[in-house]
C-alpha positions in Angstrom: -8.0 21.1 -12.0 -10.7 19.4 -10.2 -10.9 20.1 -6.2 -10.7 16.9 -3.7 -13.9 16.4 -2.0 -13.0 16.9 1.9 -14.1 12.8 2.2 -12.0 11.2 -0.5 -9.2 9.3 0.6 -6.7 9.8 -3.0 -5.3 6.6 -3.9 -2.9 9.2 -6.5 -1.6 10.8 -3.4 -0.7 7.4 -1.7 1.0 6.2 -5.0 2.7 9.5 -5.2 4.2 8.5 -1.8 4.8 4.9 -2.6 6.8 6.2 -6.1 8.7 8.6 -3.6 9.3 6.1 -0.8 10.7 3.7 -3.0 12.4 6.4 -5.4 16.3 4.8 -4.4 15.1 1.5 -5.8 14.5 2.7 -9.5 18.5 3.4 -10.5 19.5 -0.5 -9.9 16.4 -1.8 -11.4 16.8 -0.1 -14.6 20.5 -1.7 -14.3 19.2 -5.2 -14.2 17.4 -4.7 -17.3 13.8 -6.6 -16.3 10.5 -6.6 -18.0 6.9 -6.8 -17.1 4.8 -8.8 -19.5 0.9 -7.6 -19.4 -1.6 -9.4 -22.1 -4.4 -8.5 -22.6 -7.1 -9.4 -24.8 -9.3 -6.9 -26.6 -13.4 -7.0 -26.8 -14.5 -7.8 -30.2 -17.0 -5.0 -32.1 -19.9 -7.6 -31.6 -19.3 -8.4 -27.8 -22.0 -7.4 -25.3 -21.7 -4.3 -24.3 -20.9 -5.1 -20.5 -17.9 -7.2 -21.7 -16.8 -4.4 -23.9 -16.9 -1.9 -20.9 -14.8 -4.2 -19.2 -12.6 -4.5 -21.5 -11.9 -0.8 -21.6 -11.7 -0.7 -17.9 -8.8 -3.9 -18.7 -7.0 -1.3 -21.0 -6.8 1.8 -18.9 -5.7 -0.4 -16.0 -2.9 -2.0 -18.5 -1.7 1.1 -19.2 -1.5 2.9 -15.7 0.6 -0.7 -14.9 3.0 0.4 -17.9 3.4 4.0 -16.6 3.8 2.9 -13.0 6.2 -0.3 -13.7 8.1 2.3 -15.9 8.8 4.7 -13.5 10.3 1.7 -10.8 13.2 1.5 -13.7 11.4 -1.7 -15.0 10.9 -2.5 -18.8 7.1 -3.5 -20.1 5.8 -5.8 -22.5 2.6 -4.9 -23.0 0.9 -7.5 -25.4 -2.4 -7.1 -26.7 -4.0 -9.6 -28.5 -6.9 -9.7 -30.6 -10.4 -10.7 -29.7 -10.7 -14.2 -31.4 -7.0 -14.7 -30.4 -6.7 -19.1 -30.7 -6.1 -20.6 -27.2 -2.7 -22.2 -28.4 -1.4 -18.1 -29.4 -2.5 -17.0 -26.1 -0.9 -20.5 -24.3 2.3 -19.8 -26.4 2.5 -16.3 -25.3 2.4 -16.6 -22.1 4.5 -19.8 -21.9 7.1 -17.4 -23.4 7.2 -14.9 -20.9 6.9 -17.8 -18.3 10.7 -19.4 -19.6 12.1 -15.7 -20.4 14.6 -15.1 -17.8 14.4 -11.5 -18.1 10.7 -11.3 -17.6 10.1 -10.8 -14.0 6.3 -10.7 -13.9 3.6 -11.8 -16.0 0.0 -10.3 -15.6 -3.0 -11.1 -17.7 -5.3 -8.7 -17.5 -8.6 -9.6 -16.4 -11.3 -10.4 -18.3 -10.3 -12.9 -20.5 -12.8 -15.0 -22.5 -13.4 -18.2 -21.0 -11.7 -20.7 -23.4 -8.6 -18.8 -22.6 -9.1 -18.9 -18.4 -7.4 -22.1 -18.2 -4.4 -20.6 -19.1 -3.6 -18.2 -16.6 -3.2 -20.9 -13.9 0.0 -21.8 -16.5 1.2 -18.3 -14.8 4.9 -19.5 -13.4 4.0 -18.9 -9.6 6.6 -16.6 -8.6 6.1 -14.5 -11.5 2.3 -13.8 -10.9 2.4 -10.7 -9.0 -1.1 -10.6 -9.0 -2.1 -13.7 -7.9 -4.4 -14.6 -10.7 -3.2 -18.3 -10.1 -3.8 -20.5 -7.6 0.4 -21.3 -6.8 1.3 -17.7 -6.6 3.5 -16.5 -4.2 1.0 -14.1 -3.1 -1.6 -14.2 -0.8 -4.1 -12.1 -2.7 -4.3 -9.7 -5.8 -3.3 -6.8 -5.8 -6.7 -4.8 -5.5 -7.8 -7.0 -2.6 -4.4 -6.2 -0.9 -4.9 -2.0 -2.0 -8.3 -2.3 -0.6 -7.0 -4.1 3.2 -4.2 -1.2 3.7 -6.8 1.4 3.0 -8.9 -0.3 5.4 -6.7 -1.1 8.1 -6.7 1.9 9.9 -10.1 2.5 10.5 -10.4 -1.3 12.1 -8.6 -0.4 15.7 -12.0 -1.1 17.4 -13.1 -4.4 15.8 -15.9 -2.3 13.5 -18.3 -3.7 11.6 -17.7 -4.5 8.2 -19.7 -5.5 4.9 -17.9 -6.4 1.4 -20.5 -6.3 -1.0 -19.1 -8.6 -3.8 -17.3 -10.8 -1.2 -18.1 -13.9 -3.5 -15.9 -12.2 -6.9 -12.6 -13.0 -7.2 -11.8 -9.3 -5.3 -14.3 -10.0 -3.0 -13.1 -13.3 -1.7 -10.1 -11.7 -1.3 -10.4 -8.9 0.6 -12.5 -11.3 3.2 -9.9 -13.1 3.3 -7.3 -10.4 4.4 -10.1 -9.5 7.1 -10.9 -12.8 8.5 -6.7 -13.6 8.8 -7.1 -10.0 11.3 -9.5 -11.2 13.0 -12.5 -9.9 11.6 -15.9 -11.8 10.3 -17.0 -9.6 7.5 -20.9 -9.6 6.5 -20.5 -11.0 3.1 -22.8 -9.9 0.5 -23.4 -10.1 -3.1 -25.7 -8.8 -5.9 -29.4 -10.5 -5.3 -28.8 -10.0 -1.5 -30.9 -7.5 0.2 -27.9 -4.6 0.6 -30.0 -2.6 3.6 -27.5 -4.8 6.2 -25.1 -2.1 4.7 -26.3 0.7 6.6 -25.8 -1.0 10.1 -21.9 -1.5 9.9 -19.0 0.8 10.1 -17.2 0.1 6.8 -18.6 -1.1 3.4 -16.4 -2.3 1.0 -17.7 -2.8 -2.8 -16.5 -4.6 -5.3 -18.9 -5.5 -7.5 -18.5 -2.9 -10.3 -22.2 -2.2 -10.7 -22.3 1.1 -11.3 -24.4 3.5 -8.8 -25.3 -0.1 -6.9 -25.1 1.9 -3.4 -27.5 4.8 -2.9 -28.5 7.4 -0.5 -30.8 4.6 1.1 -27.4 2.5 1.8 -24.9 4.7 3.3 -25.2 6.9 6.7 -22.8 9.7 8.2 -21.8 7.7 10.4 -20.2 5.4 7.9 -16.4 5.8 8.7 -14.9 4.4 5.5 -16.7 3.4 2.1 -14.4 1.7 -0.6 -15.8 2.1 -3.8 -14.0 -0.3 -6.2 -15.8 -0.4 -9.1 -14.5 1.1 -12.1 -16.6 0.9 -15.2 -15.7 3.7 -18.4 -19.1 5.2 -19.5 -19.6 6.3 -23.1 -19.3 9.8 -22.3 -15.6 9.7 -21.4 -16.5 9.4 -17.9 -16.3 6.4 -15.4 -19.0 5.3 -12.6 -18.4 3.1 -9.5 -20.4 1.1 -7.2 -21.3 4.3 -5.5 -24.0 6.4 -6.6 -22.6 9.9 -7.4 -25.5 11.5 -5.1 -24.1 9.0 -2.1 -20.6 9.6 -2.9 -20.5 12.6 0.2 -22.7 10.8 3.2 -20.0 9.2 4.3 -17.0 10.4 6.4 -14.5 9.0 4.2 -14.4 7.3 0.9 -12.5 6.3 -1.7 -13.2 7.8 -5.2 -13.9 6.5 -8.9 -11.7 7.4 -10.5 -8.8 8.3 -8.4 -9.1 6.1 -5.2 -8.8 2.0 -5.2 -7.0 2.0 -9.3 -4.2 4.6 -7.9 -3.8 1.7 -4.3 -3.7 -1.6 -6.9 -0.8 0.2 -8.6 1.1 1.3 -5.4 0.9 -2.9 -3.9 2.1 -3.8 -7.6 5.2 -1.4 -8.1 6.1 -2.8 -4.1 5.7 -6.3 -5.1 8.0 -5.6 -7.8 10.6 -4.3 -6.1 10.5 -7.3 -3.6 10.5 -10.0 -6.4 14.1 -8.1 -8.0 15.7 -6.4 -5.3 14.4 -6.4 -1.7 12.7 -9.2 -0.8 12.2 -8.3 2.9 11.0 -5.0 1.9 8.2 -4.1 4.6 5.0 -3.8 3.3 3.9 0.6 2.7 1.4 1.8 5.3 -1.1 4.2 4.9 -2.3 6.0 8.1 -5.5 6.5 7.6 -7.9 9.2 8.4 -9.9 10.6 10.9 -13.4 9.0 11.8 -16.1 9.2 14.6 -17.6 6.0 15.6 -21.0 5.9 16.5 -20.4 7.1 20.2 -17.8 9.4 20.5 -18.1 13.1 20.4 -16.4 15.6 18.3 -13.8 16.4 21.4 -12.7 12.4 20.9 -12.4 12.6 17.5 -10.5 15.2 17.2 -8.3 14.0 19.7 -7.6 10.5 18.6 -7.1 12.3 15.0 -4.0 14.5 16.6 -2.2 11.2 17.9 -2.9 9.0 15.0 -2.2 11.3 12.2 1.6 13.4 12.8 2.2 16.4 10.7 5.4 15.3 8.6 4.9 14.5 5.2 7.4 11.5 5.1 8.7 9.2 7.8 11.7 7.2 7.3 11.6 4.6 4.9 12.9 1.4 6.7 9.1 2.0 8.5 7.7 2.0 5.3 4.5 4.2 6.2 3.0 6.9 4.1 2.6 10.2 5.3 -1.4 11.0 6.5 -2.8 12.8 3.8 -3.9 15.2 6.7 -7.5 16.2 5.8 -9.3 18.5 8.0 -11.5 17.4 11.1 -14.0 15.3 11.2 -17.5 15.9 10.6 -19.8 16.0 13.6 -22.6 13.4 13.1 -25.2 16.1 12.7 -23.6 17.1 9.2 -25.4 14.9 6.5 -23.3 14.4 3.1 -25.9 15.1 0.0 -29.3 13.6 -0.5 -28.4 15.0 -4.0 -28.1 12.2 -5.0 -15.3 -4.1 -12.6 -12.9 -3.2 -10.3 -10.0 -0.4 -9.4 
């Protein structure tokens, strides 16, 4: 069993809480007998190797959704189709889910080859969860949603911020949670000279470049990196948009794997439970961490840490807030993390 880096913010533990917060809902969901559809469309042998290694990072994601949608006491239909699937097969499947009255989501894993991207916006609106269309309910996907509550406790002060991918489908997103808080992001994408990164508070990247942010981007005084790339390597392992030998300059970060993925699922299984069963369910919280800015001391720090972050593990559930994951102090600004060197 691996050890948790003393900067990684776990996206398991906050779905862990999430599972555990919402734990009374999963008896009368099972009793109404709902189903999640997921399609997705497998990479064919003779795809380009990027698209295939999105595609894998489509099918781990559809299968944490069928673990985590199970466990809420909800039914999946997971549909995978093949590779040269005709338009009017992928139209008909998802027209049947649409007019199912059982099915109480629909998500179509992204990518999707583009004579089928049409489709999706045939999503029934309050059935896309994830808000791959443009009528949906919801405000933004789910990952874009993960990545705000992570943020939102680091942004007391008015920091500065950079998303690095803010023109994706994520990416436009997650500016668009900041800019409704108040906050004017410095949006960036690939081609862009990414050195602005290193003068802000909090980077957000969702570009799912692997190792696109490097010891020359990130600084100790960084108080929050989200890494939200997620791209499966041929070795069985899987690389974000964080260079591995970056991955512990900054005070806190969220891991690949094990950070952002673990946060999409957690908005997902409460958006479910709002759609069936609680629709004024108040949104989960996460805490946060603590974090230096640029002029505070240690004393500050660790003193602002004591008031923000309470010792019990659960709080009561009408608040809906997760318990802090309680890591120890901060770093003082003289420790340096390592010189040593798609989207979840």
């Amino acid at each position: 069993m691996s050890i948790q880096a003393e900067n990684h913010i776990s996206g398991r533990q906050i779905l862990r809480a999430v599972h555990d917060l919402y734990t009374d809902y999963r008896g009368p969901m099972a009793a109404l007998g709902k189903t999640v559809t997921i399609i997705r469309v497998e990479a064919a042998a003779e795809d380009p190797v990027d698209w295939q290694a999105r595609a894998n990072a489509s099918r781990i994601s559809a299968e944490q959704k069928v673990a985590n949608f199970s466990r809420i006491g909800l039914k999946v239909d997971h549909r995978v189709l093949p590779a040269r699937v005709t338009p009017a097969k992928f139209a008909a499947t998802l027209e049947r889910a649409n007019v199912d009255p059982s099915v109480t989501a629909i998500i179509v894993q992204q990518p999707v080859p583009a004579r089928l991207r049409q489709f999706v916006q045939d999503i029934a609106p309050h059935k896309d969860i994830d808000a791959l269309t443009e009528g949906s309910h919801r405000q933004v996907c789910a990952t874009a949603e993960g990545i705000w509550r992570v943020v939102q406790p680091f942004t007391g002060d008015a920091p500065d911020i950079a998303v690095v991918g803010a023109r994706g489908f994520v990416g436009r997103g997650v500016v668009s949670r900041l800019v409704e808080h108040g906050h004017e992001p410095l949006q960036l994408d690939l081609g862009d000279d990414l050195a602005a990164v290193r003068d802000v508070d909090i980077v957000i990247s969702v570009t799912g470049s692997p190792g696109l942010l490097g010891p020359e981007h990130l600084r100790p005084e960084h108080r929050l990196v989200v890494d939200s790339g997620f791209v499966p390597l041929p070795n069985g392992g899987v690389a974000g948009d964080v260079s591995p030998h970056a991955s512990g300059i900054p005070q806190n970060i969220t891991p690949v794997p094990g950070g952002i993925g673990p946060v999409e699922m957690a908005v997902l299984v409460e958006r479910a439970v709002r759609n069936e069963l609680a629709p004024d369910l108040q949104p989960w919280q996460y805490p946060g961490r603590p974090y230096q800015t640029r002029t505070s001391g240690s004393a500050a720090a660790a003193q602002t840490a004591a008031l923000a972050f309470p010792s019990p593990t659960r709080v009561p559930r009408q608040a809906g807030q997760l318990a802090s994951d309680q890591p120890p102090p901060p770093r003082g600004r003289s420790e340096r993390g390592s010189d040593r060197g798609h989207h979840r």
